[in-house]
C-alpha positions, 0 to 999 in steps of 0.5 A: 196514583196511589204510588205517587201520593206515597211518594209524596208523603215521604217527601212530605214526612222527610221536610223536603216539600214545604206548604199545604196542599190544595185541599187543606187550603181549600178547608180553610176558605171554607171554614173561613167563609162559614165563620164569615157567614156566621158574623154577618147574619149576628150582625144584621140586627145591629142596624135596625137596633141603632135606628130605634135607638136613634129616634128614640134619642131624637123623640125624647129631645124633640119632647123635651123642646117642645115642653121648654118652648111651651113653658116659656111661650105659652101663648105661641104654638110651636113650629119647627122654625121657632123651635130651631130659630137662633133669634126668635121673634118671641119674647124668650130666644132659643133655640130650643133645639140646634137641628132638627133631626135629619134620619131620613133613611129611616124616620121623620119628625114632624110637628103640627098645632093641635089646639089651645097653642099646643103641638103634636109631634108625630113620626113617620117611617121613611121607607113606609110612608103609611106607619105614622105615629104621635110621639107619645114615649120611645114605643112610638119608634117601634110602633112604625115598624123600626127594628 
């Protein structure tokens, strides 16, 4: 065995066998698969980063909707037909919002009267229905367990 590799390394030594050997192929897999490994874990955060930021985006215009429709509506409370109506049956048209945020892998949006022709926005957590929060700034997001 000994005599065999020897002579294969003078093979080798001389440029008469060309290519890697099993072993050096099988440290680059393994070196490959640790660095692969490496990418994926740093990147598992990313996701649950976007979605916070995605219902942060969504709150914050769905706030801002709803504050525009009260302005020029104070005597209607708003609903999520009258904010996205294209032609509203109120005396100022909207919509106030194009669509109404459709994130249902990760959060809802929903909106409900709350007295004197006002609205509370709440967010729920699709994936666990009992975290609900009033939207009251971006906290809300992560107060229903986004991350």
């Amino acid at each position: 065995m000994i005599s065999t590799y020897q002579r294969l390394k003078r093979r080798r030594d001389a440029g008469e066998i060309d290519g890697f050997t099993l072993i050096e192929l099988l440290i680059v897999i393994v070196v490959l698969g640790i660095l692969a490994a490496v990418v994926i874990f740093a990147l598992g955060g990313i996701t649950g980063k976007s979605q916070v930021a995605a219902c942060q985006a969504d709150g914050a215009t769905l706030s801002t909707a709803i504050a525009a429709f009260h302005a020029s509506n104070p005597e209607n409370t708003p609903t999520q037909s009258l904010l996205t109506a294209t032609t509203s049956p109120l005396k100022t048209g909207g919509p106030y919002v194009q669509a109404w945020p459709a994130a249902s892998d990760a959060y809802t949006f929903t909106i409900a009267a709350s007295g004197n022709h006002n609205a509370t926005l709440t967010v729920s957590n699709t994936k666990t229905p009992s975290k609900t929060a009033a939207y009251n700034g971006p906290t809300a997001c992560t107060t229903i367990g986004l991350s």
